[in-house]
N, C-alpha and C positions, 0 to 999 in steps of 0.2 A: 570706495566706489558706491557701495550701498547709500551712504549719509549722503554724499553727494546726488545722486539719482532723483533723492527724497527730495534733496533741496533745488531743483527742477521744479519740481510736482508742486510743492506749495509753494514756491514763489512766484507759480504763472499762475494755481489757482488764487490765491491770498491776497495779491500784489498788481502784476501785469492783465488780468482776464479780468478785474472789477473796474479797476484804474481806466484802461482803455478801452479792451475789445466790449464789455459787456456795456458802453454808452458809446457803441459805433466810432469809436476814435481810431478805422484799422488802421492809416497810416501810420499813427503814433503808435500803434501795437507792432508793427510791422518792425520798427526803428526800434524800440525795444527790444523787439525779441533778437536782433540779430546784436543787438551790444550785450545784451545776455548772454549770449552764447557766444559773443567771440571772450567775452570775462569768465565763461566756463570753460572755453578752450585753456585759456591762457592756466584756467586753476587743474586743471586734469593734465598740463604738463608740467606742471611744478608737484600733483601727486606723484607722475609717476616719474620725474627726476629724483623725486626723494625716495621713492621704492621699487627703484629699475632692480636693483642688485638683488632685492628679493622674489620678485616677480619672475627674474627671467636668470637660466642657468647659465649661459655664456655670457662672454663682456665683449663682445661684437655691438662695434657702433653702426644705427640701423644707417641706409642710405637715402640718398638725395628722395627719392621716389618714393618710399619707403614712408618718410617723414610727409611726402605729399599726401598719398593714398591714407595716411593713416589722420591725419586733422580732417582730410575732407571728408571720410566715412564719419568722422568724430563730429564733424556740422555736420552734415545729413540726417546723424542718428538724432542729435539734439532739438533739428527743425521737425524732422518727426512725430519726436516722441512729446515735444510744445504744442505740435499742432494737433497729435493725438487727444493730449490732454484737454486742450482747448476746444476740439468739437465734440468733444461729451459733456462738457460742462456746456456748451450752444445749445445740445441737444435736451440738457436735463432742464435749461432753461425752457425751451421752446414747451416740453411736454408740459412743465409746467404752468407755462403762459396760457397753453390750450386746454388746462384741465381748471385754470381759472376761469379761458372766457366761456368754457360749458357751463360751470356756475351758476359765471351771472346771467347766459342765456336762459337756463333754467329757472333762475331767481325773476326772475325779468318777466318772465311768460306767467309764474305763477303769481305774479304781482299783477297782470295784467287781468289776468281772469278772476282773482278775487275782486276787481274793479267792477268787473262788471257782474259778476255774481254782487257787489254790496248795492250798485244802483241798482236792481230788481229787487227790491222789496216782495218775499213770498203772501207774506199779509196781505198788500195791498195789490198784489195780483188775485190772489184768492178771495177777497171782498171783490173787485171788478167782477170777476166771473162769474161770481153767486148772484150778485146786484143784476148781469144778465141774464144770467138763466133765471131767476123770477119774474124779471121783466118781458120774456119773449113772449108769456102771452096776455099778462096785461097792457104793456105798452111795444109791440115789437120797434116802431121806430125807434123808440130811445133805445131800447137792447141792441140792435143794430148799430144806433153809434155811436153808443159805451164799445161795441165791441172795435168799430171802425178806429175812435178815438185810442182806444188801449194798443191797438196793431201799431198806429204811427208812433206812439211814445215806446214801444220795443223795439221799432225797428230804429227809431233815430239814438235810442241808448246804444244797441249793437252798433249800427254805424256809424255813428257820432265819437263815439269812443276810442274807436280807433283812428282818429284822425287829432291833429295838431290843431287845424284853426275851421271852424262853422261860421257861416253868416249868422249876423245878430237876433233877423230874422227868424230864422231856421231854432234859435235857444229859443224866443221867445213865445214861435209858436208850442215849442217841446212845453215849457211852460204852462202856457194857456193852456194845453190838453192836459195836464197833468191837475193843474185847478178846476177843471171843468166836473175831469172826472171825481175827485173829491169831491164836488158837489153833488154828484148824486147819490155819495154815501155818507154825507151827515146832514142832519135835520138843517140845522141855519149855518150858511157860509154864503158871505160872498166876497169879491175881490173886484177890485180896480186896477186894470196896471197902465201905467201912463205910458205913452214912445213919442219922445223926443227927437228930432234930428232922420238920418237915411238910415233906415235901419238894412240896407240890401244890400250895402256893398262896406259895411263893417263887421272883420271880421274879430271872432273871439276865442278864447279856448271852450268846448267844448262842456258842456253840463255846468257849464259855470254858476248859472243861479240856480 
């Protein structure tokens, strides 16, 4: 009865619980399990015609009712003990599916703010800032809008970044500020940049160039 028990257990785990239920197939889990257990009925009463004589001290044949009550507890106990088995292994799944997608929520978030921790350059936020504070009171307009210019390219990293698709627009001005400011912290630079085509209603990913 022990070995038999056992071979319930891994053959819903091993067999029926990957096979079916575990890729949503419950119908065919369902059909399964009950030809399962009517093939376990059939072997627990061929156990125990072969070991009635030891099992039990009188030789009184059981009765009509008797032989009911005793198969149907016998599928009850079997659909139980299947279905026991089957929602802890649902459950170990589940914990586990949720302790994956904490993970990648985790991995996810930290990938996301190393992102935007790499587009802020500390260098070249710390050169802008010096370049304005020597500049406030030689030149205040331009310190004003190195500082102006530096506010819009933070805030369109920060908001920019968290979004899928920016107008072309909106990149190229990011852009332009970002060349501009370079220029007022090296001796010779300049740039050209050409725009072709509607640049207001094409949209792109984000920090693209």
């Amino acid at each position: 009865y022990y070995l038999f028990m056992n071979m319930l257990v891994y053959f819903n785990v091993y067999v029926l619980f990957p096979r079916f239920l575990a890729k949503n197939k419950i119908a065919l889990y369902i059909l399964s399990v009950i030809a399962f257990t009517l093939f376990s009925l059939f072997f627990m009463m061929v156990l125990q015609d072969l070991f009635y004589d030891i099992g039990v001290t009188h030789q009184e044949e059981p009765s009509a009712m008797a032989l009911f009550l005793s198969i149907t507890s016998s599928m009850l106990s079997i659909f139980l003990f299947l279905g026991g088995v089957s929602a802890f292994l649902l459950f170990k799944r589940w914990m586990k599916s949720n302790h994956r997608m904490n993970n990648l929520r985790m991995a996810t978030s930290q990938s996301e703010l190393n992102f935007l921790k790499s587009q802020i350059n500390p260098h070249f936020l710390f050169n802008m800032i010096n370049n304005a504070n020597i500049l406030v009171d030689e030149d205040p307009e331009m310190a004003s809008d190195i500082l102006v210019k530096l506010d819009d390219l933070l805030r369109y990293q920060l908001d920019g970044s968290t979004k899928d698709k920016v107008y072309l627009e909106a990149d190229i001005n990011f852009l332009t500020n970002f060349l501009e400011l370079e220029k007022t912290r090296r001796d010779q630079f300049e740039y050209k940049i050409n725009v072709c085509g509607d640049i207001k209603n094409v949209e792109v990913a984000p920090l693209l160039f």
